[in-house]
C-alpha positions as CSV (number, residue, x, y, z in Angstrom):
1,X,0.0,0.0,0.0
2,X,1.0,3.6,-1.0
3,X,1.7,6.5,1.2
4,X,-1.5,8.8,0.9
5,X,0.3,12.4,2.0
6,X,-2.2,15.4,1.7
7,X,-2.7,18.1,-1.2
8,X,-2.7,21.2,-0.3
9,X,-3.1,20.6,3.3
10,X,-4.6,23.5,5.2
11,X,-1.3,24.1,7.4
12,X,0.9,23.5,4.7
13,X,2.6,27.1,4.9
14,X,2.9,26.5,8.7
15,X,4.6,23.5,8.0
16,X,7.4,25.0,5.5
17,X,8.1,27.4,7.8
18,X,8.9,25.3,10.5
19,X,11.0,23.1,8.2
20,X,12.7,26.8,7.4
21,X,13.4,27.7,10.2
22,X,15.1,24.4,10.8
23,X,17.1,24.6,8.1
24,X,18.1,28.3,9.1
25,X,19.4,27.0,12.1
26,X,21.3,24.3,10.6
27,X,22.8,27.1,7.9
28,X,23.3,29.2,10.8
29,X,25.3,27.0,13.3
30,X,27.0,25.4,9.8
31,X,28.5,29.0,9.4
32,X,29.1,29.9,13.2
33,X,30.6,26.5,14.0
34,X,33.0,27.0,10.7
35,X,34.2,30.1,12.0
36,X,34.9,29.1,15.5
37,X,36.4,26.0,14.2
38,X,38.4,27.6,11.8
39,X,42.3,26.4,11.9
40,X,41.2,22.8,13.8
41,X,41.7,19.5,11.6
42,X,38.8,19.0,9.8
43,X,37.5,16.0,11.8
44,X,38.8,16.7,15.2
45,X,37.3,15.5,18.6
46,X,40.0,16.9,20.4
47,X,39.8,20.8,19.5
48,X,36.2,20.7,19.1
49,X,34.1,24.0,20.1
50,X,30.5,24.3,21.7
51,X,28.7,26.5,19.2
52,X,24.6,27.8,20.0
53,X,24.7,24.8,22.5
54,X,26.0,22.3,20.3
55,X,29.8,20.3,19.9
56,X,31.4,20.9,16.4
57,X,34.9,20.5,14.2
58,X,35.2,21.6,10.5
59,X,33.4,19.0,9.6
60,X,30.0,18.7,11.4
61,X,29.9,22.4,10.4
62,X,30.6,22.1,6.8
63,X,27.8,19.3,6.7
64,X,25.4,21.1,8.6
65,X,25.9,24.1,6.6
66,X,25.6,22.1,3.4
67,X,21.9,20.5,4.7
68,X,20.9,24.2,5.9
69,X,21.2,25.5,2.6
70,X,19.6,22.5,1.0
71,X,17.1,22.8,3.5
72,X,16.2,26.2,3.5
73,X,16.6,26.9,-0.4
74,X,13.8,23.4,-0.9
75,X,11.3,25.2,1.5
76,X,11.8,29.1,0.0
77,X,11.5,27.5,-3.7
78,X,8.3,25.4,-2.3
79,X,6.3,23.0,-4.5
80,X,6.7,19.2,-4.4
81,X,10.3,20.1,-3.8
82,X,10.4,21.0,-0.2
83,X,8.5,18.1,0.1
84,X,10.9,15.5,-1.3
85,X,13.9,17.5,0.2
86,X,12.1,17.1,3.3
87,X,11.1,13.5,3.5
88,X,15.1,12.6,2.4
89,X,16.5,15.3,5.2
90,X,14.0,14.1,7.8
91,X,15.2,10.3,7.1
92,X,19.2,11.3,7.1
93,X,18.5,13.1,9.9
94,X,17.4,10.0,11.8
95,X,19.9,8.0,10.5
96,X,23.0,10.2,11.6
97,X,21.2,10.7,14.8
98,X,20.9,7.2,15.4
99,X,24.7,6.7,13.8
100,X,26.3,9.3,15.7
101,X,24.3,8.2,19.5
102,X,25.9,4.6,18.3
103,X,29.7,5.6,17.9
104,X,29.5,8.9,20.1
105,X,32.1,6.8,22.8
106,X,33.9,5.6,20.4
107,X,37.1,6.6,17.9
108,X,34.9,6.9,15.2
109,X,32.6,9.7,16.6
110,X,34.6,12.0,13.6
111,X,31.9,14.8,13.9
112,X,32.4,15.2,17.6
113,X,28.9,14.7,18.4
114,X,27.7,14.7,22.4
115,X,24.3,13.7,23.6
116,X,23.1,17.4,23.2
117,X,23.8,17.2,19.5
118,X,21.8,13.9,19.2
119,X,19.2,15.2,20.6
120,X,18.7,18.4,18.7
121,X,19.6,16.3,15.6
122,X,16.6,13.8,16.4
123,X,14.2,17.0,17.3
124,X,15.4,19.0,13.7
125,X,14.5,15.5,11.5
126,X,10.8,15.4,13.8
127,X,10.3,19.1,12.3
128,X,11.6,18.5,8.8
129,X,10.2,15.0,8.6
130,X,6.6,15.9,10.0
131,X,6.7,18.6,7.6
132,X,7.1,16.8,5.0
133,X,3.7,14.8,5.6
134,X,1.5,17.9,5.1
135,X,3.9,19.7,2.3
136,X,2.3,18.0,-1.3
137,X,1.3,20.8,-3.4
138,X,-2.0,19.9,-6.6
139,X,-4.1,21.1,-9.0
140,X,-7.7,21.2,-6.6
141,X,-8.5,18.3,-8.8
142,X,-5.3,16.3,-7.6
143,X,-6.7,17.0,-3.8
144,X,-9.7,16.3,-4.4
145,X,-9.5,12.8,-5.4
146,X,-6.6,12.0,-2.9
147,X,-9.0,13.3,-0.3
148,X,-12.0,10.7,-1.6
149,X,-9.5,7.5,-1.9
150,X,-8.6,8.6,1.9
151,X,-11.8,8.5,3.1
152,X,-12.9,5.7,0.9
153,X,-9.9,3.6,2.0
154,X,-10.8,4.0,6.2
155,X,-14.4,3.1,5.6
156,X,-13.9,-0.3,3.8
């Protein structure tokens, strides 16, 4: 069975801007955290600096400022692409979360992650990723029937 996301949900410009604003932050810190880490090897744990509450080196900046821009520029352009660039950020989002909680002890934490940063990563894919479920864009036509096979599905 398909996913049935909404068209042209009510709350969809709500939702973009909260999937903005997440993205603004990730820009943000990306740019802040490069800065501050400027001069460190790229994927040092050693050197790394607290930036707007979260542990960085070159690297975890340059990435984050990398999936801010993407972020950001998919929900300012709108249409079906904020949707699809949030559904694939909201699913890397988990994954490096989940990645970086797994090796954060370990030798191979190489973006210098603490607990804080897992957990703000975990909360930015929740915003991007429930944005993405109410972010479809249609003709009225294209809403309208995915609105009847919704309903039609839950009675039968």
């Amino acid at each position: 069975m398909a996913a049935h996301f909404p068209i042209n949900h009510h709350l969809r410009p709500l939702y973009r801007l909260l999937s903005a604003v997440a993205g603004l932050y990730m820009l943000v810190f990306g740019v802040v955290g490069f800065v501050q880490t400027s001069g460190a090897p790229f994927f040092t744990r050693d050197e790394a600096e607290w930036v707007l509450g979260l542990r960085t080196n070159p690297a975890f900046s340059l990435l984050s400022l990398i999936a801010g821009v993407v972020v950001l520029g998919a929900n300012i352009i709108g249409r079906n692409l904020a949707h699809q660039i949030n559904q694939l950020a909201g699913i890397v989002l988990i994954v490096v979360g989940m990645a970086m909680l797994a090796l954060m002890q370990t030798e191979a934490n190489v973006l210098a992650f603490s607990m804080v940063n897992v957990i703000v990563t975990f909360i930015l894919a929740a915003v991007v990723g429930t944005a993405s479920l109410y972010d479809r864009v249609g003709s009225s036509h294209a809403a309208a029937a995915e609105d009847a096979h919704r309903h039609s599905a839950s009675v039968a």
